[in-house]
C-alpha positions in Angstrom: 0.0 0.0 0.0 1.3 3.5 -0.9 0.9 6.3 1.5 0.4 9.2 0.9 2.3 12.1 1.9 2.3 16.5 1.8 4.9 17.6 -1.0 7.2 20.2 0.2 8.3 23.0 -2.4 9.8 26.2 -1.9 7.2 27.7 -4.0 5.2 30.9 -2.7 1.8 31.6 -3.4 0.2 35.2 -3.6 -3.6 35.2 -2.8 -5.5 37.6 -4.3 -3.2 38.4 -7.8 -4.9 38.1 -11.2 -4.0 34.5 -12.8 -1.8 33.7 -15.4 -0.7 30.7 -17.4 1.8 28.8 -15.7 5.3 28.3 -17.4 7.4 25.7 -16.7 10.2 26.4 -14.9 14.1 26.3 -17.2 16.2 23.7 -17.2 18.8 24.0 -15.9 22.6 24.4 -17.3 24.4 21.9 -19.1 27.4 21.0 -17.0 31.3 21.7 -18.2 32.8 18.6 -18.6 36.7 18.8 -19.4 39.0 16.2 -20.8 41.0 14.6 -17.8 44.1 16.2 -19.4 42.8 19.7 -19.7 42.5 21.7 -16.7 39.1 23.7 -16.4 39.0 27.1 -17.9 39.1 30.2 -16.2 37.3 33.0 -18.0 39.1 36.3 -18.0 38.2 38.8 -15.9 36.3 42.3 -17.4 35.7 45.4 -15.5 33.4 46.5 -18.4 31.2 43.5 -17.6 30.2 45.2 -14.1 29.0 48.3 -16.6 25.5 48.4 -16.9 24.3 47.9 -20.3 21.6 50.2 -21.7 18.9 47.9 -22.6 19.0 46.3 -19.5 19.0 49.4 -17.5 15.5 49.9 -18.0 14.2 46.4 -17.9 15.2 46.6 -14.3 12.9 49.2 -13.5 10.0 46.9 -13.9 11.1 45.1 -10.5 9.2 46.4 -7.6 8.7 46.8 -4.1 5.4 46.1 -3.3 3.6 46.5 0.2 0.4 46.4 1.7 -1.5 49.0 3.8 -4.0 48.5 5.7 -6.8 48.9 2.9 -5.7 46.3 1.1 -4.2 49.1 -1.6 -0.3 48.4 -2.7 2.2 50.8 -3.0 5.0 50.7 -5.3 9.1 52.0 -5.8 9.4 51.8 -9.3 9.6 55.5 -9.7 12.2 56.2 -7.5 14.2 53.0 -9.2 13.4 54.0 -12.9 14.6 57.9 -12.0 17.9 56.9 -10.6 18.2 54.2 -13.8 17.4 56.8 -16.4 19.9 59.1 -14.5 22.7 56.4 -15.1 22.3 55.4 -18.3 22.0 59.8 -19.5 25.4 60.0 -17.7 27.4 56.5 -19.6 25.8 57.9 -22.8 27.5 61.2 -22.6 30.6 59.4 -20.9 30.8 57.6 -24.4 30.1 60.3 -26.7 32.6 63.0 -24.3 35.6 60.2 -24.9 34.7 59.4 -28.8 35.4 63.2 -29.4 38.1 63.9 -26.9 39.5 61.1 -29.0 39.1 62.1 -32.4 40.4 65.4 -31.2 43.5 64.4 -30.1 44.3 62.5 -33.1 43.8 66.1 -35.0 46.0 67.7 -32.7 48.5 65.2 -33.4 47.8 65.4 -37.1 48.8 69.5 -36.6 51.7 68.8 -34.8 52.8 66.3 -37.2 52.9 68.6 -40.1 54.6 71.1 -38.5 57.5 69.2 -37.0 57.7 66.2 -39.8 59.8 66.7 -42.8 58.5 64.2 -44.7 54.9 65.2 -43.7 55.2 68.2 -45.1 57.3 67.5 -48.1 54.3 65.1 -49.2 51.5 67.9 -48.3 54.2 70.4 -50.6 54.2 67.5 -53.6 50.7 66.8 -53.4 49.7 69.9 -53.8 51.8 70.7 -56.8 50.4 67.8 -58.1 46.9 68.8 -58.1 47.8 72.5 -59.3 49.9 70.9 -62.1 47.2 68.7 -63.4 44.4 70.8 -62.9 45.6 73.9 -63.5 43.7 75.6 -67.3 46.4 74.0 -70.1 47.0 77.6 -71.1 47.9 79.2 -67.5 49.8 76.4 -67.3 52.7 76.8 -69.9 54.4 79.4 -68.4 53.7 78.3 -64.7 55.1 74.8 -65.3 58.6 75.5 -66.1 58.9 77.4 -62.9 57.2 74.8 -60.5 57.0 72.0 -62.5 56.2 69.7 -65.8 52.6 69.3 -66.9 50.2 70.2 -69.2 47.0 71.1 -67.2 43.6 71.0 -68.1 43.2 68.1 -66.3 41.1 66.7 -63.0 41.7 64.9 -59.7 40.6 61.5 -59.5 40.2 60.1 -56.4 40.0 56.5 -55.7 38.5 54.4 -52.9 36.5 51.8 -51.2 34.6 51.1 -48.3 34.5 54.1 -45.8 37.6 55.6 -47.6 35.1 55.8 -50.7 33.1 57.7 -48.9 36.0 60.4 -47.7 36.7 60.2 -51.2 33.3 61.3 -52.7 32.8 63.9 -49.9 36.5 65.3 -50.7 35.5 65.4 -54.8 32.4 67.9 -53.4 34.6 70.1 -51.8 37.1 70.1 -54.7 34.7 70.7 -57.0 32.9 73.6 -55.5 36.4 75.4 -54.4 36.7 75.5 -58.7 39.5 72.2 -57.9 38.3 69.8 -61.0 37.8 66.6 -59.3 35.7 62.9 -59.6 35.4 59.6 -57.8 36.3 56.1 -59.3 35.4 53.4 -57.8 38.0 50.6 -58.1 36.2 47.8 -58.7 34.0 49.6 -61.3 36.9 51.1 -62.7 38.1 47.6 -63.7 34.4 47.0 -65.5 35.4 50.2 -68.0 35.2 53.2 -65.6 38.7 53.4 -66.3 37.9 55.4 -69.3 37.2 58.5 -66.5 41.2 58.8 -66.3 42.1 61.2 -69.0 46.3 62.0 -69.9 46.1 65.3 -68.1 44.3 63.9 -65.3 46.3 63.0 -61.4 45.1 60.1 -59.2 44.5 60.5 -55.6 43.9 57.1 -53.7 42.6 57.1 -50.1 43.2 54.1 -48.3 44.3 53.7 -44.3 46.1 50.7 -44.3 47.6 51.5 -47.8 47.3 47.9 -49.1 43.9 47.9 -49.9 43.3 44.8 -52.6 40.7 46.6 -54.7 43.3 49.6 -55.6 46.3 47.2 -55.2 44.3 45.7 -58.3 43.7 48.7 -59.6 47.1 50.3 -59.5 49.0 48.2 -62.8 45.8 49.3 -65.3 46.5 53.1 -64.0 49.3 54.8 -66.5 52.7 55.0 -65.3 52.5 58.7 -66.6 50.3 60.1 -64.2 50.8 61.4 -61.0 49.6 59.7 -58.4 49.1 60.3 -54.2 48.2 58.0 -51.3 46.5 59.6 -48.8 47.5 56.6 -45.5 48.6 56.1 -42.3 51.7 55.7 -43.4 54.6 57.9 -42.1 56.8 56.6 -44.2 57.3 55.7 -47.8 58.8 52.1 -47.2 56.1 50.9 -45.0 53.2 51.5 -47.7 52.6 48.5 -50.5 51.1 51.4 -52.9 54.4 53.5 -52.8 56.8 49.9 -53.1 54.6 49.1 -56.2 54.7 52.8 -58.1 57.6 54.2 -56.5 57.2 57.8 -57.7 53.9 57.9 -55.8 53.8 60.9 -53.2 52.9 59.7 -49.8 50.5 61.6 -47.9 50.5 60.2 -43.9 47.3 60.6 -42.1 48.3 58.3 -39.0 46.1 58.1 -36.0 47.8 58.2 -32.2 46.0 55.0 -31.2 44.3 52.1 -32.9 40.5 52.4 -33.0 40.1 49.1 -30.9 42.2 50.4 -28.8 40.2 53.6 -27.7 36.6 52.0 -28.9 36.9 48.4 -27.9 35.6 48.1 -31.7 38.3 48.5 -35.2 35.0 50.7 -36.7 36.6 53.3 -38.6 36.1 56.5 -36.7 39.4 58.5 -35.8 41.1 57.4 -39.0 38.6 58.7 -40.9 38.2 61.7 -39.1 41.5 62.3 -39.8 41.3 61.3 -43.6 38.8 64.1 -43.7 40.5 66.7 -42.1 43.3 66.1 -44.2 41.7 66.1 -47.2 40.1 69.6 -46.7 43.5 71.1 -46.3 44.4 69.7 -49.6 41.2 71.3 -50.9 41.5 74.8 -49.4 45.2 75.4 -50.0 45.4 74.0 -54.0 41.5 76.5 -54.5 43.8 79.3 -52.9 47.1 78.6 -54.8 44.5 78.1 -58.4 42.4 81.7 -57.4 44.4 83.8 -55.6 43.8 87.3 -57.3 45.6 87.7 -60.6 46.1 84.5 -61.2 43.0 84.0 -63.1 39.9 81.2 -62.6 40.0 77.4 -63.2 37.4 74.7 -63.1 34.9 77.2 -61.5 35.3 79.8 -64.1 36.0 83.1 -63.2 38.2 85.9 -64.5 41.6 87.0 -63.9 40.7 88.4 -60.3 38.6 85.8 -59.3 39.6 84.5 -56.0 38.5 81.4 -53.6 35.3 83.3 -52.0 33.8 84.4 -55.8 34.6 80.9 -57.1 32.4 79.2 -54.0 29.7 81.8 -54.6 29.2 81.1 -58.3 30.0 77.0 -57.8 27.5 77.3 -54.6 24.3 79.3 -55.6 21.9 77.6 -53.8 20.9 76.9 -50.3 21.5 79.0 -47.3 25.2 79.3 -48.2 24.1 80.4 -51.5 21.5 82.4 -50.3 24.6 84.2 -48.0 26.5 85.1 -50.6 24.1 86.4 -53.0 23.9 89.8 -53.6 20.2 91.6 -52.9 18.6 92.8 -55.5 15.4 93.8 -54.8 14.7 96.9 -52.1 13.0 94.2 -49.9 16.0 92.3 -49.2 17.8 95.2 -47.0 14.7 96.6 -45.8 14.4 96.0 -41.9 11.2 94.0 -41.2 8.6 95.8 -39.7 7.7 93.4 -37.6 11.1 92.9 -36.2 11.2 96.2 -34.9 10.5 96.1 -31.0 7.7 98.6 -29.8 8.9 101.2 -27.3 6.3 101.6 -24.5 6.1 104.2 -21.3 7.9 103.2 -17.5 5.3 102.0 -14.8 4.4 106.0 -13.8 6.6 105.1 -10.6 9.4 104.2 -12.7 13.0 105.1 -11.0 14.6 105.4 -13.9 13.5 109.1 -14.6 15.2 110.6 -11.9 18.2 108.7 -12.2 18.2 109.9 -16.1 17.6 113.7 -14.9 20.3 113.6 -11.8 22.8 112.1 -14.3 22.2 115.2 -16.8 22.6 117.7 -13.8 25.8 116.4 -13.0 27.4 116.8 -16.5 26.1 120.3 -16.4 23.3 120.0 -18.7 20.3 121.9 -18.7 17.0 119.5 -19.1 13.7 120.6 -20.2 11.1 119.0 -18.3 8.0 121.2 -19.6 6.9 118.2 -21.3 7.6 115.3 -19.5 5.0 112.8 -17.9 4.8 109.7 -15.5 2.4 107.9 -18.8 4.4 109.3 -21.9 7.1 107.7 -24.0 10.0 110.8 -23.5 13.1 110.8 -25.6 15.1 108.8 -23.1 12.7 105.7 -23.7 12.9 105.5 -27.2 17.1 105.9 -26.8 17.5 103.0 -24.2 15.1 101.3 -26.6 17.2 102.0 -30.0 20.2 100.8 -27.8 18.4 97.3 -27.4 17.1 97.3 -31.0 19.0 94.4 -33.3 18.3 97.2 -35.8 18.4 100.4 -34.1 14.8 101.1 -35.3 12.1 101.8 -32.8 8.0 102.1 -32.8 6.0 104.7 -31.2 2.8 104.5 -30.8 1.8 108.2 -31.3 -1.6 110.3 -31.8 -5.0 108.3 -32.0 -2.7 105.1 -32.0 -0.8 105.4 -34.9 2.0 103.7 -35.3 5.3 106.0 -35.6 9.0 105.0 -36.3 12.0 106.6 -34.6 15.4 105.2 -37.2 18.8 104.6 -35.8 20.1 108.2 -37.6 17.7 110.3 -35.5 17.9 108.3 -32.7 21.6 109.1 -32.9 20.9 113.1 -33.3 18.7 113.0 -30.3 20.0 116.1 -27.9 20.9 115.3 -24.1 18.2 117.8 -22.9 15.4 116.2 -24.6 15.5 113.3 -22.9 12.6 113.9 -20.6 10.6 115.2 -22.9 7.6 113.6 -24.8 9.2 111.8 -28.1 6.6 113.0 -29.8 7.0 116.8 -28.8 10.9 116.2 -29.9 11.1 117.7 -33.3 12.5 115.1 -36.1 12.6 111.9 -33.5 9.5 110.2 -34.3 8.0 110.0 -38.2 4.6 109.0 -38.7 3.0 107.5 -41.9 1.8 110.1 -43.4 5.8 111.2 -43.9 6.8 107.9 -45.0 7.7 107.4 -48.2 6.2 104.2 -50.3 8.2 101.9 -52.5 6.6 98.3 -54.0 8.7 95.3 -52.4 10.1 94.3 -56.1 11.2 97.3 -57.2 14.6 97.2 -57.8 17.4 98.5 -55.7 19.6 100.3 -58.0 16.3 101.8 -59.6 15.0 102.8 -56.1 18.3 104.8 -55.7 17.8 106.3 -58.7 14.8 107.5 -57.7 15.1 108.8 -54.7 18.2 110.7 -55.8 15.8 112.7 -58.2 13.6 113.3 -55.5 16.7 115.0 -53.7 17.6 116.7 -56.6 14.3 118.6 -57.8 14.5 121.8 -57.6 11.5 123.8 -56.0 9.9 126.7 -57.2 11.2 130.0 -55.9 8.4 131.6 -54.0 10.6 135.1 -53.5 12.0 133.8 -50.1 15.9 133.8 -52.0 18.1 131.1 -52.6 17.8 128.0 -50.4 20.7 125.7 -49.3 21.0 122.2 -51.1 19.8 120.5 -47.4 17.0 123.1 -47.1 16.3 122.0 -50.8 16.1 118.2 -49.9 14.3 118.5 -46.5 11.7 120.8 -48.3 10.9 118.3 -51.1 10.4 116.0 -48.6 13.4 113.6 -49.1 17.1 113.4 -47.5 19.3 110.9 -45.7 17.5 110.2 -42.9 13.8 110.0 -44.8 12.3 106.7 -43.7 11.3 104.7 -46.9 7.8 102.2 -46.1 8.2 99.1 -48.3 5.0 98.0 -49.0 4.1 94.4 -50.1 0.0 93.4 -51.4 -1.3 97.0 -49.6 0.6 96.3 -46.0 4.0 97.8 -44.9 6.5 95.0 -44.7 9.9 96.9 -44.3 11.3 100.1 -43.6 14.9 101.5 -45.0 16.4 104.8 -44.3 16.8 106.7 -48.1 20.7 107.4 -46.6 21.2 103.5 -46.2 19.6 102.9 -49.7 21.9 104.7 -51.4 25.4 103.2 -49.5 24.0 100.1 -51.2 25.1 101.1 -54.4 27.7 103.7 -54.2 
């Protein structure tokens, strides 16, 4: 007969918890079983382990504390633990991202300092960029600069060769060439060994990027490239005998771009990162110092066209019309494009009527000796002091008033400027030639044309008036009579509605 007997576990049961399918419990670990004549294995030992990785973190927030009150509600800590988690991983994130970049700046600063203390650094960097001048120079500027600095016919480009994430330095680099007025284009080296080696031309110099400098797709490459043209590897090389390129074309110029530290080394991970950092870097030297060696003024434009006074700057404007960089270097053209927007100009408003800032304006004057005239001033009204200190804190110097009935009035930087000490506490409104209002401004359509709005308002300036008997008038008196000088405020108007406002002095500095 069996009996029958209560089964211990050490399993705990919650009463009152919603159910849920049972899982069966894991099984457990396979046991290590070693040869007799090995020993067992002792893993090595990583601090990093004890780090705490980032997707874990906030799994083990979902562990709680839970306690019962005497209602039967429960309570939980999860907050407090999910904080503190959150906290942690921010701070290893930015711990990461602080080290990547202190990294990759140090392997500039390196880069720097090589150059500047390496002979054979900046012998390369000297070669290189004689190469590129030479072969990309126009054929015709070239003739006479080539027995001087070198053989060459010009009229050629840079190719520049790569693969992998060197490929990509290597296209970015042709962009930069290329809109600097530097003829340049990629080539793949696989694809160039499928006919794209019909992109190399007899004028043309090669340029291959490549870290380890024994890349196979270029070592491939390199016996279909002519012998003729001149070539540069850009590697980490420092010196000539350590690079397989350079032992297979011996006349290639070496270019070193070496980092101070292996990438696994400082990332735990051989992703390219500092190398091509550096690359990069590198690379836009070459670019900015050939565009200023090609433009410099009288040396007339290549690639990007250009004159003989072009220089770098005008080159990148006409290569670069578009975008915000184009946009930057384009010159206005239409009135509406220097006009100050009207909604940009702050509104200048009266102090609380308690204000201190009134007698500390008039105690000021008195103690430089100045006389103030305080017939007009008010605890409620805008005086001239207001409208200065808010012309001082103006981005464009310009300043609204609102003036009789509510209308809006403009105070411009020029008589804001010409505003006398002793009017300071006076109304702005009272203060002759501070404040304009609309009916005095002067209306010009939003499109008109800036050189033609110049024009215009210098005939206003010039036409004469009809002498009423009251003698000859003073070419000033003239202008301020006909209603238009320097400091007239011109209203650009835009579908009915003022948009901008100019001063007629500043229009006409845009074309003289």
């Amino acid at each position: 007969m069996v009996e029958h007997h209560p089964v211990h576990n050490s399993e705990v049961y919650l009463l009152g918890l919603p159910q849920r399918p049972s899982v069966p419990p894991p099984s457990p670990p396979s046991p290590l079983t070693p040869s007799a004549a090995e020993p067992i294995p002792i893993q090595e030992l990583c601090l990093d382990d004890a780090a705490i990785d980032p997707s874990t973190a906030l799994d083990s927030t979902t562990t709680t504390t839970i306690t019962t009150t005497t209602d039967g509600s429960s309570s939980s800590s999860s907050h407090d633990s999910s904080s503190s988690s959150r906290s942690l991983v921010a701070k290893q994130r930015l711990s990461t991202a602080i080290h990547v970049l202190n990294t990759e700046a140090t392997a500039l600063r390196d880069l720097v300092r090589l150059y500047e203390t390496d002979r054979v650094a900046a012998a390369g960097f000297d070669a290189a960029i004689q190469t590129i001048i030479t072969a990309t120079r126009p054929a015709r500027q070239n003739r006479d600069w080539g027995r001087d600095r070198g053989s060459g016919s010009g009229g050629g480009k840079l190719v520049l060769v790569g693969v992998g994430k060197s490929g990509h330095i290597a296209r970015k680099l042709v962009a930069t060439f290329n809109s600097l007025g530097v003829r340049a284009a990629f080539l793949h080296p696989t694809e160039a060994l499928h006919g794209d080696l019909g992109q190399l031309g007899p004028r043309d110099a090669v340029l291959f990027v490549t870290f380890s400098g024994r890349t196979p797709e270029l070592l491939a490459l390199l016996p279909h490239v002519d012998a003729g043209l001149a070539t540069v590897v850009l590697t980490a090389h420092r010196a000539p005998e350590d690079c397989e390129l350079v032992r297979r074309r011996p006349g290639m110029v070496l270019l070193p771009a070496p980092i101070h530290e292996p990438e696994t080394v400082s990332f735990g991970v051989s992703a390219p990162t500092t190398s091509t950092t550096v690359a990069l870097a590198l690379g836009d030297a070459l670019a900015v110092a050939a565009a200023q060696e090609l433009h410099h003024r009288g040396a007339g434009g290549a690639g990007g066209g250009g004159g003989g006074g072009s220089n770098v700057s005008a080159v990148f404007a006409q290569n670069h019309p578009g975008g915000a960089i184009g946009a930057a270097f384009r010159k206005p053209q239409e009135i509406r494009e220097i006009a100050v927007p009207l909604r940009n100009i702050p509104l200048c408003l009266p102090p609380a009527p308690a204000s201190p800032l009134r007698p500390s304006r008039i105690q000021a004057a008195h103690r430089n000796g100045d006389s103030i005239d305080t017939s007009s001033s008010g605890n409620t009204t805008t005086t001239g002091a207001d409208v200065l200190k808010a012309g001082f804190d103006s981005e464009s110097g310009w300043v609204r008033v609102i003036g009789a009935n509510n209308e809006e009035e403009l105070a411009s930087p020029s008589r804001i400027r010409g505003l006398e000490v002793t009017k300071l506490a006076c109304d702005a409104r009272a203060i002759p030639d501070l404040v304009v209002g609309r009916a005095e401004w002067i209306t010009i359509r939003a499109e008109t044309r800036i050189a033609q709005a110049a024009e215009w308002i210098r005939d206003m300036r010039m036409t004469p008036l009809r002498d009423d008997g009251g003698g000859g008038r003073g070419e000033e008196e003239e202008a301020e009579m006909a209603g238009c000088n320097e400091r007239s405020i011109l209203a650009v108007v835009e579908a009915g509605e003022v948009v901008g406002v100019l001063e007629a002095g500043k229009l006409l500095e845009w074309v003289d």
